[in-house]
C-alpha positions in Angstrom: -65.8 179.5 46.6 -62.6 179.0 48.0 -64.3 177.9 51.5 -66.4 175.2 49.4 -63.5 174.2 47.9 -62.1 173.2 51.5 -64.8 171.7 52.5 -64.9 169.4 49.6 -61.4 168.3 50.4 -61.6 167.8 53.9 -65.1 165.4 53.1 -63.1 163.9 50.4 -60.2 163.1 51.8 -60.4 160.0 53.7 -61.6 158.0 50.4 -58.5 160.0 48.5 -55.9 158.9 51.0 -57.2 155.7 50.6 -57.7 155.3 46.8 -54.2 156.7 46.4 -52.5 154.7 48.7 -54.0 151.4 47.0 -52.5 153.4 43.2 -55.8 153.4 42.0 -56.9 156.6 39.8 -61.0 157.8 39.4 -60.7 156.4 35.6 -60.1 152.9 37.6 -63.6 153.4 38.7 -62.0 154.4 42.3 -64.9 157.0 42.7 -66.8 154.0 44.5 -64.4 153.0 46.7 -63.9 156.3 47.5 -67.8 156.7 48.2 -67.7 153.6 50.1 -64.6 154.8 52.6 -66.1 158.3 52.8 -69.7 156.6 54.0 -67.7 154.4 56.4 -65.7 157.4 57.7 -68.3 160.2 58.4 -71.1 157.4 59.5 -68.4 156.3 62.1 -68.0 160.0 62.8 -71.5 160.9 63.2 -72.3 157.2 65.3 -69.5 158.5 67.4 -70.8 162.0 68.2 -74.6 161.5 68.6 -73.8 158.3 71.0 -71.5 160.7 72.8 -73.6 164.0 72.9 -77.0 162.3 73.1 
């Protein structure tokens, strides 16, 4: 478990650097910004590596 613990926090974490650098808490309703970040993140991420690899 600890391993899926690790990877939630890395696939988290660009939404949870951004949500708590804006002060905002997930009672705030910050889990949707957070989504929204995350999406925008890992698409970028994945647009980046199938452009370059195929």
């Amino acid at each position: 478990m600890a391993i899926l613990k690790a990877f939630e926090t890395v696939f988290f974490a660009p939404g949870d650097l951004v949500r708590r650098a804006l002060g905002l808490t997930m009672e705030q309703d910050a889990g949707v910004l957070r989504s929204f970040i995350n999406s925008i993140f890992w698409g970028g991420v994945a647009l980046f590596v199938a452009l370059k690899y195929f």
